[in-house]
Biotite code that builds the C-alpha atoms (Angstrom):
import biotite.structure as struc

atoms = struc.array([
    struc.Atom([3.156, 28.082, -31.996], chain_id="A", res_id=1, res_name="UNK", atom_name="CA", element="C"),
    struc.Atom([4.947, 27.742, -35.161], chain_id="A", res_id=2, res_name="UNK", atom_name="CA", element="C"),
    struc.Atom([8.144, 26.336, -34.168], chain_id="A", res_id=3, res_name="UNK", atom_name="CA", element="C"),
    struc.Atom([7.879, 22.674, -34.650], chain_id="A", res_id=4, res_name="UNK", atom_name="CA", element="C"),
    struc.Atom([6.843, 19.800, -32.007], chain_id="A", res_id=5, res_name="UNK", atom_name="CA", element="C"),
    struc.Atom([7.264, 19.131, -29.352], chain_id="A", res_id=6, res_name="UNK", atom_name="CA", element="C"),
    struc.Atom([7.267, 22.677, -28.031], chain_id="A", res_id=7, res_name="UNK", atom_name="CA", element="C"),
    struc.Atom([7.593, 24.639, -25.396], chain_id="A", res_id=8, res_name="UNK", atom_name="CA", element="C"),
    struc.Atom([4.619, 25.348, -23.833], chain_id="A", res_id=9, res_name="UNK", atom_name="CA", element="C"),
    struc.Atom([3.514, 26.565, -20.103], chain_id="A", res_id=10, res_name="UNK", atom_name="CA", element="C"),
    struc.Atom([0.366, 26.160, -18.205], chain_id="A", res_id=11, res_name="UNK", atom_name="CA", element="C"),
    struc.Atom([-1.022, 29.570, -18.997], chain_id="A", res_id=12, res_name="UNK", atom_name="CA", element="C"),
    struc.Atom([-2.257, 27.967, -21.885], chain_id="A", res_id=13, res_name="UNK", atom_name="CA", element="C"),
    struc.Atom([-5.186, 26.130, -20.188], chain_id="A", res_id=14, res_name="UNK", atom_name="CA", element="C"),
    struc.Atom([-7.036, 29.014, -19.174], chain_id="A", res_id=15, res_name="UNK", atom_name="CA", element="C"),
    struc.Atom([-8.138, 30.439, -15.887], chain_id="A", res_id=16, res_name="UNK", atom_name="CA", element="C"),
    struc.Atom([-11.205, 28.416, -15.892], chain_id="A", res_id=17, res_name="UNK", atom_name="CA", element="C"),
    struc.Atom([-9.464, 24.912, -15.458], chain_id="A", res_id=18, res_name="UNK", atom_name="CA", element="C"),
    struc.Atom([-6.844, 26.453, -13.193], chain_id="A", res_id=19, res_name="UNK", atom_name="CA", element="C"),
    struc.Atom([-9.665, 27.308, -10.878], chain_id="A", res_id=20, res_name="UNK", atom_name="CA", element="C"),
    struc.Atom([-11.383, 23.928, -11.478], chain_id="A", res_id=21, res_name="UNK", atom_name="CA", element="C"),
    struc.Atom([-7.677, 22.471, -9.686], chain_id="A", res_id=22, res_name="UNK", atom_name="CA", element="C"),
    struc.Atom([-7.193, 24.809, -6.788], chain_id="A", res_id=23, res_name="UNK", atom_name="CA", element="C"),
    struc.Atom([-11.170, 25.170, -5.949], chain_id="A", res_id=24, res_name="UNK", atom_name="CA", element="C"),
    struc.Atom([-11.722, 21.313, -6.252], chain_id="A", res_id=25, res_name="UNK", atom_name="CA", element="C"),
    struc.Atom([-8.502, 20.531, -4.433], chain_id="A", res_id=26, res_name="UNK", atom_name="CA", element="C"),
    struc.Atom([-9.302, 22.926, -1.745], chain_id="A", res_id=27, res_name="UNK", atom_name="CA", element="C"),
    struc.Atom([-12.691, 21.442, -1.240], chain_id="A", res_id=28, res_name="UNK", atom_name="CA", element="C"),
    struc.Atom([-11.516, 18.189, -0.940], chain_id="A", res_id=29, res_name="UNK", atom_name="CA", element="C"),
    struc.Atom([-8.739, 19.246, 1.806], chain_id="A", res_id=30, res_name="UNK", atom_name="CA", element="C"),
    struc.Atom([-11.144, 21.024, 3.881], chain_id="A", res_id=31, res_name="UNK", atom_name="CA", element="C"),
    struc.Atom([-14.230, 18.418, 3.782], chain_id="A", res_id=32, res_name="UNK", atom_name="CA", element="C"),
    struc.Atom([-11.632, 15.600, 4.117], chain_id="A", res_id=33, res_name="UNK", atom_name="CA", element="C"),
    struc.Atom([-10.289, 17.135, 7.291], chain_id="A", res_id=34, res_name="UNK", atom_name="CA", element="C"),
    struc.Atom([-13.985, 17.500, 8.468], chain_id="A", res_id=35, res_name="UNK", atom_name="CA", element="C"),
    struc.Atom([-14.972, 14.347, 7.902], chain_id="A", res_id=36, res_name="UNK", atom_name="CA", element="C"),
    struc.Atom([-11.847, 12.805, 9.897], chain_id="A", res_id=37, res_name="UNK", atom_name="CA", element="C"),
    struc.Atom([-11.508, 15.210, 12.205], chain_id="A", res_id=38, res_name="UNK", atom_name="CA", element="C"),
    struc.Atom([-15.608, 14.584, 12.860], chain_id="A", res_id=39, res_name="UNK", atom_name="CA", element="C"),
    struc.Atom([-15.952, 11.467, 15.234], chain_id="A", res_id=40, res_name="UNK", atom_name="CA", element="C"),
    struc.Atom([-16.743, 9.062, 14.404], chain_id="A", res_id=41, res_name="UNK", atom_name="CA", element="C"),
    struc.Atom([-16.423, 9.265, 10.792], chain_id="A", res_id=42, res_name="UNK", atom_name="CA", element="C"),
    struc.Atom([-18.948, 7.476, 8.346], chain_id="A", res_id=43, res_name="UNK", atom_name="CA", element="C"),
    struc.Atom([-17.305, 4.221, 7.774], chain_id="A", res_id=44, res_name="UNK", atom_name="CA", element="C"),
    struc.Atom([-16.183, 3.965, 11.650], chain_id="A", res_id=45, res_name="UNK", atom_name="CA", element="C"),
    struc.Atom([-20.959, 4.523, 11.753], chain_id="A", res_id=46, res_name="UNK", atom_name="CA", element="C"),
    struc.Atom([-21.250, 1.197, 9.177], chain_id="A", res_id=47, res_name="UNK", atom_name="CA", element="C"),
    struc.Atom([-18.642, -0.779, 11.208], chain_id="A", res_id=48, res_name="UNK", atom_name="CA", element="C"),
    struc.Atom([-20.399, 0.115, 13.993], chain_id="A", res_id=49, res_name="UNK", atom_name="CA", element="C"),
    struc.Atom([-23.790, -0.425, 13.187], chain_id="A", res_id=50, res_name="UNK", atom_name="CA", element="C"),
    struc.Atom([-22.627, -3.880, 12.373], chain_id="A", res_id=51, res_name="UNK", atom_name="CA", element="C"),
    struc.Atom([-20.754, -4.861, 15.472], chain_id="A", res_id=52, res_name="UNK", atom_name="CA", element="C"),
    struc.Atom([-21.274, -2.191, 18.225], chain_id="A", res_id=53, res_name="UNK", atom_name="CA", element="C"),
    struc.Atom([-21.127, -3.626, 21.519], chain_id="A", res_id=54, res_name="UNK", atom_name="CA", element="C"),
    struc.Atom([-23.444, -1.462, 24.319], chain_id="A", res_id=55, res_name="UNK", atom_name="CA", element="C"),
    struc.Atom([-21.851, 0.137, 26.901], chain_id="A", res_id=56, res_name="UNK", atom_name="CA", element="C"),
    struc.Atom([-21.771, 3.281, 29.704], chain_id="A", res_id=57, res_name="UNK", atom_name="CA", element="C"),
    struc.Atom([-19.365, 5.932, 29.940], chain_id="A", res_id=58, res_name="UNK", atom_name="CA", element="C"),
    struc.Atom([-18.846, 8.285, 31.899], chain_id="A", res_id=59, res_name="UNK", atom_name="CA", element="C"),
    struc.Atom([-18.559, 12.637, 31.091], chain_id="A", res_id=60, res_name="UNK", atom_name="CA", element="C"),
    struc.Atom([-14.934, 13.571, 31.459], chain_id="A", res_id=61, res_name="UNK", atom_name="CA", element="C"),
    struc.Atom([-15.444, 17.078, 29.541], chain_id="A", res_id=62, res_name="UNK", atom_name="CA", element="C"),
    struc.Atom([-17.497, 19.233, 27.278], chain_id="A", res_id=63, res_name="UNK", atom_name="CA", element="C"),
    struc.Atom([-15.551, 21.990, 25.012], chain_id="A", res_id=64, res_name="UNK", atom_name="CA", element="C"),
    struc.Atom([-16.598, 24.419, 22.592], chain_id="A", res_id=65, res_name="UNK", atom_name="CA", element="C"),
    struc.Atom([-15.087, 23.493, 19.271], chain_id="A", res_id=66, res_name="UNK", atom_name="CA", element="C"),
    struc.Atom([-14.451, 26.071, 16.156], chain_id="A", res_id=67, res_name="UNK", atom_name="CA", element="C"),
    struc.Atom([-16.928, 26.025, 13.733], chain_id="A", res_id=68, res_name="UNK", atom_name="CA", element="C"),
    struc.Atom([-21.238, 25.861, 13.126], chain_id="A", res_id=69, res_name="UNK", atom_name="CA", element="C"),
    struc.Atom([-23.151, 23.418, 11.778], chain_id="A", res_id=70, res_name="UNK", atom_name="CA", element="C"),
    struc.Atom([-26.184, 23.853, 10.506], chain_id="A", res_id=71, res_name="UNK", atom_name="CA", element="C"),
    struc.Atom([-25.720, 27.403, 12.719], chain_id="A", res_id=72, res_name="UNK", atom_name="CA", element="C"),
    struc.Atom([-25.210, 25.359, 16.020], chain_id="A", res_id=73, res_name="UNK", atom_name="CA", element="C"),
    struc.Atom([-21.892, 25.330, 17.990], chain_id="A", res_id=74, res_name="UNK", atom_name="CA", element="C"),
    struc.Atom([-20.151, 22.197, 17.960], chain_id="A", res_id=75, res_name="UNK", atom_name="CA", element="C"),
    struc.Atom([-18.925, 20.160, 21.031], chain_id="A", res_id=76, res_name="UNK", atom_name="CA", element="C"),
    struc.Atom([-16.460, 17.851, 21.607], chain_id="A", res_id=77, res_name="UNK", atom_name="CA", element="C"),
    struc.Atom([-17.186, 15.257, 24.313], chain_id="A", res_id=78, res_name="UNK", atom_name="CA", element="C"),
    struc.Atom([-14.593, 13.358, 26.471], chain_id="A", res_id=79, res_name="UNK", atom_name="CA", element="C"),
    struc.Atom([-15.606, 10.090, 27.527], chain_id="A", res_id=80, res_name="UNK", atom_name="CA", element="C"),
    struc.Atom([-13.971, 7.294, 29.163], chain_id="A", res_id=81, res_name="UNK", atom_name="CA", element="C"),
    struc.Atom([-15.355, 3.658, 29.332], chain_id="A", res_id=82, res_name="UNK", atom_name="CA", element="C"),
    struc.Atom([-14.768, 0.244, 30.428], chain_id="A", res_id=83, res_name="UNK", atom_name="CA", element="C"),
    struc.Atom([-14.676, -2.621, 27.214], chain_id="A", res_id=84, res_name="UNK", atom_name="CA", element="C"),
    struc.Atom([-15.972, -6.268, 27.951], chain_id="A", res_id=85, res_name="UNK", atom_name="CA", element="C"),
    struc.Atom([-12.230, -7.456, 28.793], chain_id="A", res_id=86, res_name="UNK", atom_name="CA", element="C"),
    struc.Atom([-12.307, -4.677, 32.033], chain_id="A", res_id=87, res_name="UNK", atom_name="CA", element="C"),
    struc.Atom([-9.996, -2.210, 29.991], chain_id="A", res_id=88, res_name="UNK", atom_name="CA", element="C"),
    struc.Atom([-10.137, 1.867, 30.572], chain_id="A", res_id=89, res_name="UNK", atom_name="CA", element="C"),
    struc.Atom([-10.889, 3.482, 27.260], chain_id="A", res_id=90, res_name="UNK", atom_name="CA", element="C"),
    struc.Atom([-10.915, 7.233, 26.528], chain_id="A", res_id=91, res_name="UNK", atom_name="CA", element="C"),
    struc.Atom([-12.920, 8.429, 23.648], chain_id="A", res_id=92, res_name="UNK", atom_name="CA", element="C"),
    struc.Atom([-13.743, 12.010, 22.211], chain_id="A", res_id=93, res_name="UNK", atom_name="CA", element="C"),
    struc.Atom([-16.950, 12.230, 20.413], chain_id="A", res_id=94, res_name="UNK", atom_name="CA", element="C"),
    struc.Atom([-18.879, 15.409, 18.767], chain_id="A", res_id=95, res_name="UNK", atom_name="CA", element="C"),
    struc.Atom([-21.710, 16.934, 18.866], chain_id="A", res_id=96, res_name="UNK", atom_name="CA", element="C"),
    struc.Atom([-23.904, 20.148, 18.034], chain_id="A", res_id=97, res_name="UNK", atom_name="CA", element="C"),
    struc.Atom([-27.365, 18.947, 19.361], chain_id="A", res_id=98, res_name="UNK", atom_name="CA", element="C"),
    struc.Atom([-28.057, 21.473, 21.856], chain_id="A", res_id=99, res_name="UNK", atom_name="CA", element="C"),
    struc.Atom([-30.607, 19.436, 23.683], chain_id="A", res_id=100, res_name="UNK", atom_name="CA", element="C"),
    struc.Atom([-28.394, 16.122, 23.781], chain_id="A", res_id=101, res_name="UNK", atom_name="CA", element="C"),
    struc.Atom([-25.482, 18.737, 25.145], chain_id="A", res_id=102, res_name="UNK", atom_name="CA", element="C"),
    struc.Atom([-27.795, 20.055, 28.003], chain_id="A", res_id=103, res_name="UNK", atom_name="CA", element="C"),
    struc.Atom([-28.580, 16.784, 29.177], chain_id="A", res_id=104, res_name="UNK", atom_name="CA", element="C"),
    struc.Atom([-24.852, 15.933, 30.160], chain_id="A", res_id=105, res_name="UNK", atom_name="CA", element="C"),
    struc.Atom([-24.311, 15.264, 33.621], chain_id="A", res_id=106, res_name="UNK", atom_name="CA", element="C"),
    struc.Atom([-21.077, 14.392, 35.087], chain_id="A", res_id=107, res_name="UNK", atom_name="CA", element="C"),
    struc.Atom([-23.112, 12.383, 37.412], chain_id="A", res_id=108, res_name="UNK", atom_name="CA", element="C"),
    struc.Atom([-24.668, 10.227, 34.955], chain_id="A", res_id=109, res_name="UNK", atom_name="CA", element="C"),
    struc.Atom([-23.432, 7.575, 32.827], chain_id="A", res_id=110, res_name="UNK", atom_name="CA", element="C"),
    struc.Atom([-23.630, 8.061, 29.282], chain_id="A", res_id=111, res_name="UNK", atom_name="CA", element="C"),
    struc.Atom([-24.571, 5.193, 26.872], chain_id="A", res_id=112, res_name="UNK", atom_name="CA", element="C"),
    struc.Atom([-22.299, 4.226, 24.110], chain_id="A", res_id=113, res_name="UNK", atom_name="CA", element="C"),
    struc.Atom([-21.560, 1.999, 21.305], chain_id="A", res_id=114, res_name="UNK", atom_name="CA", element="C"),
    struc.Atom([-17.696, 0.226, 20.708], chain_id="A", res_id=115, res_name="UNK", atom_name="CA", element="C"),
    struc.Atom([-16.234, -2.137, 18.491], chain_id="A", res_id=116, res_name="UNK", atom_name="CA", element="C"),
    struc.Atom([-14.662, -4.878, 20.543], chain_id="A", res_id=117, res_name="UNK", atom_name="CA", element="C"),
    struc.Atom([-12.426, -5.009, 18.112], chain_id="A", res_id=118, res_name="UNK", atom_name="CA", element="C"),
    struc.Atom([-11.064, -1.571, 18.006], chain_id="A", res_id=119, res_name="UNK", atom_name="CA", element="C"),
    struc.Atom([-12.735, 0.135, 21.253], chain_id="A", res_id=120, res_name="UNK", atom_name="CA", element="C"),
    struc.Atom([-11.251, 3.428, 20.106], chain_id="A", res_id=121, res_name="UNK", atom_name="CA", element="C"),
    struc.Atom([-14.381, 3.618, 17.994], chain_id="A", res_id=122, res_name="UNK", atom_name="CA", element="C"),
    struc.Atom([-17.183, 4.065, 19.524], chain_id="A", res_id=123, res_name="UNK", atom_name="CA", element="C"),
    struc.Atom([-20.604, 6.591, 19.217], chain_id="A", res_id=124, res_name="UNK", atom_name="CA", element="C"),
    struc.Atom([-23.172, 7.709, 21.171], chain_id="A", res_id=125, res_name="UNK", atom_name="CA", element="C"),
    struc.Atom([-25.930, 5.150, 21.767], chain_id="A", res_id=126, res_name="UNK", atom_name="CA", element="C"),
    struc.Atom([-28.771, 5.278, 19.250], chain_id="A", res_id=127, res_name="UNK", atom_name="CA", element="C"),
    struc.Atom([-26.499, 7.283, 17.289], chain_id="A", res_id=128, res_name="UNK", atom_name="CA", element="C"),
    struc.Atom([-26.588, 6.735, 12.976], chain_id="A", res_id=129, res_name="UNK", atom_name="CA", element="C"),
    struc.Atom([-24.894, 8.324, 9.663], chain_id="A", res_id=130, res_name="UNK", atom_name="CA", element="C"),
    struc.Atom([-25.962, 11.559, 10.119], chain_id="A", res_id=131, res_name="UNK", atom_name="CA", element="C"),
    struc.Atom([-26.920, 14.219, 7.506], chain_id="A", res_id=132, res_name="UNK", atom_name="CA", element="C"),
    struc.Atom([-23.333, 15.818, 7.810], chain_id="A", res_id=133, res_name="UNK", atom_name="CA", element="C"),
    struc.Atom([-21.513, 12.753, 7.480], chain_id="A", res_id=134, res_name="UNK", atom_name="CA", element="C"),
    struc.Atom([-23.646, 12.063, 3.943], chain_id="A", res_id=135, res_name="UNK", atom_name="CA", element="C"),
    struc.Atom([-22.984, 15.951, 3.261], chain_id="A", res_id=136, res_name="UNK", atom_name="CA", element="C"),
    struc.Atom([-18.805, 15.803, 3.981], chain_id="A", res_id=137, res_name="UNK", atom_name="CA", element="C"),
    struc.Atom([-19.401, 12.490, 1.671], chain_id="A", res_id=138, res_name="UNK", atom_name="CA", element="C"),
    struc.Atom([-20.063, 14.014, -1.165], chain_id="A", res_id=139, res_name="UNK", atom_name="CA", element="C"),
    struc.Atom([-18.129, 17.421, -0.917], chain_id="A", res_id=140, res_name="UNK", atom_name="CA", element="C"),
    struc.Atom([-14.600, 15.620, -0.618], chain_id="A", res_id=141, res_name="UNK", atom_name="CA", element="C"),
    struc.Atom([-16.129, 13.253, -3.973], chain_id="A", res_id=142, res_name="UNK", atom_name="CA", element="C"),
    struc.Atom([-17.666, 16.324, -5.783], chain_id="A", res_id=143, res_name="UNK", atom_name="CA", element="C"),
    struc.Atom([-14.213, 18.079, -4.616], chain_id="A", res_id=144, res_name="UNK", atom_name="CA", element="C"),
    struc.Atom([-11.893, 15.601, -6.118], chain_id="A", res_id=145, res_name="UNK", atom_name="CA", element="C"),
    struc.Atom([-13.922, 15.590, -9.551], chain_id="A", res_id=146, res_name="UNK", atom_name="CA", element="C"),
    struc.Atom([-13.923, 18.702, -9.851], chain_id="A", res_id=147, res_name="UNK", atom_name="CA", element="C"),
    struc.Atom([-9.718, 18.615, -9.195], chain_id="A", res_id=148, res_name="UNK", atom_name="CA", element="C"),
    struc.Atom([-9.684, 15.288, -11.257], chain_id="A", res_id=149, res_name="UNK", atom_name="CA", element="C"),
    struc.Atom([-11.975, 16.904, -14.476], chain_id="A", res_id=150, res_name="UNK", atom_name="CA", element="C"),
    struc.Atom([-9.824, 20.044, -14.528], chain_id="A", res_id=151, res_name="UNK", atom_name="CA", element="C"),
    struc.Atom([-6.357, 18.536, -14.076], chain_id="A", res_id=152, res_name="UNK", atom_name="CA", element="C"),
    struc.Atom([-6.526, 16.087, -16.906], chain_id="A", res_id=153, res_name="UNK", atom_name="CA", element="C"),
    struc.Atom([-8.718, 18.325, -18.882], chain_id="A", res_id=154, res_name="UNK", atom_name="CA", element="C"),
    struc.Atom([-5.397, 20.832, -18.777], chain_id="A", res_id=155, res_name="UNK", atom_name="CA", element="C"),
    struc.Atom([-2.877, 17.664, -19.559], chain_id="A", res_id=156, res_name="UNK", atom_name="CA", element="C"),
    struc.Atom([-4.417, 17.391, -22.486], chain_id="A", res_id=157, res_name="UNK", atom_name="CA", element="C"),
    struc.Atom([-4.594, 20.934, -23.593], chain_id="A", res_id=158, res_name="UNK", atom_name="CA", element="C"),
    struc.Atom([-1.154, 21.165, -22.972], chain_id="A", res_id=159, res_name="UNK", atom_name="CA", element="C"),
    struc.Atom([-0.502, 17.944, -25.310], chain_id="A", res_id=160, res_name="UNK", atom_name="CA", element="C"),
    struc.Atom([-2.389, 19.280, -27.790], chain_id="A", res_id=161, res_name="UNK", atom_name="CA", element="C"),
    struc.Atom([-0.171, 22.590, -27.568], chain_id="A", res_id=162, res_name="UNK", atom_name="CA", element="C"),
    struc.Atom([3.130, 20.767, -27.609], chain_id="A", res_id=163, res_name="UNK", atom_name="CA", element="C"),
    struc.Atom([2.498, 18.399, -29.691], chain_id="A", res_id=164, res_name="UNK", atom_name="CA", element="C"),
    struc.Atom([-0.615, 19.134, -32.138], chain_id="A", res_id=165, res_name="UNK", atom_name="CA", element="C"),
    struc.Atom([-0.228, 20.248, -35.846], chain_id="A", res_id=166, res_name="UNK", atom_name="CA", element="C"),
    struc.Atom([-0.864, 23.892, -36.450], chain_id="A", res_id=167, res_name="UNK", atom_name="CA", element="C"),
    struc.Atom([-2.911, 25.081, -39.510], chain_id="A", res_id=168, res_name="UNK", atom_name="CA", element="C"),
    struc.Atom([-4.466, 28.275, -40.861], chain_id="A", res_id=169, res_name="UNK", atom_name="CA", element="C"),
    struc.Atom([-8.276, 28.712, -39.979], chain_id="A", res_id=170, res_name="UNK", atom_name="CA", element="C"),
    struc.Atom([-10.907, 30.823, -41.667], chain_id="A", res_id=171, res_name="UNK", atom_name="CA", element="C"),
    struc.Atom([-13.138, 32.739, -39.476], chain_id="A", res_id=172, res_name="UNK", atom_name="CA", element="C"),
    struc.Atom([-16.533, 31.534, -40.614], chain_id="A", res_id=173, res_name="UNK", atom_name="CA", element="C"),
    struc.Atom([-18.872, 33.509, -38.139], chain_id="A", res_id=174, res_name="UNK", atom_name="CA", element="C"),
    struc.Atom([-18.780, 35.985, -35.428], chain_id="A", res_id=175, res_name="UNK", atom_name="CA", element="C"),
    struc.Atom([-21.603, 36.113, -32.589], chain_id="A", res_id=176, res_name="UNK", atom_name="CA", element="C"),
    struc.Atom([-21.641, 38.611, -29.754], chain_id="A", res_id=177, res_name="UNK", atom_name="CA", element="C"),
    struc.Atom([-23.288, 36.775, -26.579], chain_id="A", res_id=178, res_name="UNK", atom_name="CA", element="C"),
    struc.Atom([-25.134, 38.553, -23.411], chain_id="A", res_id=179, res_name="UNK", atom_name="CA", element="C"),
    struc.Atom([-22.137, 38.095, -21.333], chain_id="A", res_id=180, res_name="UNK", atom_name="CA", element="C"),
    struc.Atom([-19.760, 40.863, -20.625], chain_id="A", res_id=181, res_name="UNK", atom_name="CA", element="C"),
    struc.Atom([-16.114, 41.129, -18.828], chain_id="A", res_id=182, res_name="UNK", atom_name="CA", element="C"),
    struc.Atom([-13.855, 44.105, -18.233], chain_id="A", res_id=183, res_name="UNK", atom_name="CA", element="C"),
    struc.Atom([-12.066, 43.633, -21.675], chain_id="A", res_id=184, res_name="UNK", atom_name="CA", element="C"),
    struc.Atom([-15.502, 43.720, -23.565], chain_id="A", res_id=185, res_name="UNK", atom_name="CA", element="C"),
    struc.Atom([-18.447, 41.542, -24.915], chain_id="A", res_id=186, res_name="UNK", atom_name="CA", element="C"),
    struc.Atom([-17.429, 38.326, -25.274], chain_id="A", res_id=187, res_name="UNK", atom_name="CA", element="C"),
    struc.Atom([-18.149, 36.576, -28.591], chain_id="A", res_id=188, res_name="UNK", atom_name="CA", element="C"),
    struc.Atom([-18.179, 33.936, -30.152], chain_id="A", res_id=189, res_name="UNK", atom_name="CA", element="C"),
    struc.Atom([-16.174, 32.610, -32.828], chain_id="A", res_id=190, res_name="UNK", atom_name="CA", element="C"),
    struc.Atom([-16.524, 29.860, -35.175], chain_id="A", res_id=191, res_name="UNK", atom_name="CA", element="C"),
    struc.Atom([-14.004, 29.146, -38.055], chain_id="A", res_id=192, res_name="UNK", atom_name="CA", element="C"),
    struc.Atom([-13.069, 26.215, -40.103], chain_id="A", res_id=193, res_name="UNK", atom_name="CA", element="C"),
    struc.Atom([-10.033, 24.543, -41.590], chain_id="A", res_id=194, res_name="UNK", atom_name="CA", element="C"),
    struc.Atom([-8.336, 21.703, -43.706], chain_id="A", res_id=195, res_name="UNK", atom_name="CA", element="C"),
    struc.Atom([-6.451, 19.084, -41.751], chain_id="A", res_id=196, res_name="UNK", atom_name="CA", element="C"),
    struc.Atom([-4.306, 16.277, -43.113], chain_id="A", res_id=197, res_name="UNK", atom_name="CA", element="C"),
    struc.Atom([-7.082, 13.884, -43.839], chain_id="A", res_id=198, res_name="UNK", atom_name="CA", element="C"),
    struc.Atom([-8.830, 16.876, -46.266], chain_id="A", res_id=199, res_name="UNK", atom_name="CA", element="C"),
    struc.Atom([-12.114, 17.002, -44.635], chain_id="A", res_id=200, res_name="UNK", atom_name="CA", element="C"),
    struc.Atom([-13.006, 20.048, -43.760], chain_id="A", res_id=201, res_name="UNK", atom_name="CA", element="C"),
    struc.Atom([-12.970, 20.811, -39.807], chain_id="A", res_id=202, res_name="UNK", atom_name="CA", element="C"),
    struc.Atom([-14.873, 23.470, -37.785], chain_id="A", res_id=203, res_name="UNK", atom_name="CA", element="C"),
    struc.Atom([-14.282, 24.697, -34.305], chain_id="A", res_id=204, res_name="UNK", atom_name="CA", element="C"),
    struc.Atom([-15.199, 27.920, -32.156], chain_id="A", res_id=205, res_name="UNK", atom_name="CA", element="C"),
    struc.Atom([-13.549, 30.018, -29.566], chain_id="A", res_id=206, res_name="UNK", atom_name="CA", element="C"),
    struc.Atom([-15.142, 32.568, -27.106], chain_id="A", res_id=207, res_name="UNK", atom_name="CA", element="C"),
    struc.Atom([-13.044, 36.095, -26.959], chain_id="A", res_id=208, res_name="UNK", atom_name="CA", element="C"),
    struc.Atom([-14.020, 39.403, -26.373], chain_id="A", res_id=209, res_name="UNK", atom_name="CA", element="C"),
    struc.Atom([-11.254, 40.790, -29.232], chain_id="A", res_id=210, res_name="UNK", atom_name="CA", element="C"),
    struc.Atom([-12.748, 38.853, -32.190], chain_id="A", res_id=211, res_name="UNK", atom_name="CA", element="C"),
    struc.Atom([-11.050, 38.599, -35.543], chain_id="A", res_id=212, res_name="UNK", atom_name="CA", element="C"),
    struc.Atom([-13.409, 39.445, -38.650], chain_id="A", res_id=213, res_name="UNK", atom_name="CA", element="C"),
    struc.Atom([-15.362, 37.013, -40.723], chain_id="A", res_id=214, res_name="UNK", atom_name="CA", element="C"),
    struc.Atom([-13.421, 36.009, -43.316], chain_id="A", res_id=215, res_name="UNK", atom_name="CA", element="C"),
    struc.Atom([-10.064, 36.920, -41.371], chain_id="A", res_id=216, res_name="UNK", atom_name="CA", element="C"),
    struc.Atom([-7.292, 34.037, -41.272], chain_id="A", res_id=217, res_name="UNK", atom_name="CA", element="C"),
    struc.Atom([-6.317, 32.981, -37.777], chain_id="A", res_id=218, res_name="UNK", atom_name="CA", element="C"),
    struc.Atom([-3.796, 30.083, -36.545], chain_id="A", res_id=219, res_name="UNK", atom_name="CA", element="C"),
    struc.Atom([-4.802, 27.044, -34.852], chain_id="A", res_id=220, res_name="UNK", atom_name="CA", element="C"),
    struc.Atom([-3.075, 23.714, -33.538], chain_id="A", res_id=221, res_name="UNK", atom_name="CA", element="C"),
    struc.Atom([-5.286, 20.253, -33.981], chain_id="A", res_id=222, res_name="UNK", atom_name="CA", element="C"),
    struc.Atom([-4.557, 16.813, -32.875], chain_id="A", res_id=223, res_name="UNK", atom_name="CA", element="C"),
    struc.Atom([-4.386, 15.175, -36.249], chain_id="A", res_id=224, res_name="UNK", atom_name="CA", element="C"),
    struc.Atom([-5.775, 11.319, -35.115], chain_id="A", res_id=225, res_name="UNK", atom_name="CA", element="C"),
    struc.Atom([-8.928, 13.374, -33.897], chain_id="A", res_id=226, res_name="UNK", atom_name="CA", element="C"),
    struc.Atom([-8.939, 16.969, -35.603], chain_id="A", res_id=227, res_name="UNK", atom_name="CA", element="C"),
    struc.Atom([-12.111, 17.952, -34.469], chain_id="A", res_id=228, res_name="UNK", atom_name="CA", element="C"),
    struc.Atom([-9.713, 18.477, -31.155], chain_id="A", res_id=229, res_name="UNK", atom_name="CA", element="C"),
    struc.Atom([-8.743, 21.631, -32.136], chain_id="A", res_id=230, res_name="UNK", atom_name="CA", element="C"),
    struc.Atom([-8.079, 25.472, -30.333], chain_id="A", res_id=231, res_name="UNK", atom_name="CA", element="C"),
    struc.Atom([-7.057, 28.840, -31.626], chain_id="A", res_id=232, res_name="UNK", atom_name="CA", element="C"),
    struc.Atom([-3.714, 29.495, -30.688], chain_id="A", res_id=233, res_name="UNK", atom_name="CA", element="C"),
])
């Protein structure tokens, strides 16, 4: 850290925690997103249909177990095909884990539906609305791609800060051992404070479990438009 800017920095600088952030959010947001497509029909394909669904009967081509529980019921997917308004053949393939709803199917018996005219491909079982795990899938993939949004620019502009911040000596003002533990020790806290360009003094902390001394001299690197962005190097 004390060879001038911009340097050379990598992204083991940002810490486990925000590295974790990325590949747990991102991961969520792949897996939910690929439920809630893959999950017919899909919550926007339930609005456009509760706006313009046209009525209809099908008829049971096939019932298959799926991979996967929900809500510890096996899911289903249901082949249907169906005649539009216009006399056209349709096939659909529709889900369900409703185990009641499931038993009733009868390859004898029509089965009544919901299409959009417009697109018959979409289409739902009759009755049928945004269901609790199409609100649930909802919110993973958005609390999925914060969590990958948060982390990834939260690391960008760590590593900015790295490459291009101004290093400075720090004085360890206080050291405070916390509850928490890891493998390398008790981790504690550490606050210290130092002089930036402007001349007002500037604290900051840091959470180790190999603390310096109080009193001890450590280096840090601070933006210096906003110093109180600041991390032990």
């Amino acid at each position: 850290m004390k060879q001038p800017a911009p340097r050379r920095v990598t992204w083991k600088v940002v810490g486990w925690d925000r590295t974790f952030g990325m590949i747990f959010g991102l991961a969520f947001f792949i897996a939910w997103g690929v439920f809630t497509l893959a999950n017919k029909p899909t919550p926007w394909d339930q609005v456009i249909l509760s706006n313009r669904g046209t009525p209809a009967l099908a008829r049971l081509m096939s019932v298959q177990r799926v991979p996967g529980m929900v809500n510890r019921k096996p899911v289903y997917s249901i082949g249907l095909s169906f005649v539009d308004r216009q006399g056209l053949s349709h096939r659909a393939d529709l889900w369900s884990y409703d185990p009641l709803f499931i038993a009733q199917l009868d390859p004898e018996k029509p089965v009544a539906i919901e299409y959009d005219h417009w697109n018959p491909a979409r289409c739902r079982f009759a009755g049928d609305t945004i269901g609790f795990m199409n609100i649930v899938s909802l919110f993973a993939c958005v609390a999925g791609l914060a969590a990958f949004i948060t982390s990834y620019f939260s690391a960008r502009s760590l590593l900015k800060l790295f490459r291009n911040g101004t290093t400075a000596t720090a004085l360890v003002t206080k050291v405070t051992a916390t509850s928490q533990a890891r493998k390398s020790g008790i981790i504690t806290n550490v606050r210290y404070e130092f002089i930036p360009a402007t001349g007002k003094p500037t604290t900051g902390f840091y959470k180790t479990t190999k603390p310096p001394k109080a009193g001890d001299e450590i280096l840090i690197v601070y933006d210096p438009r906003r110093p109180w962005r600041n991390r032990q190097t």
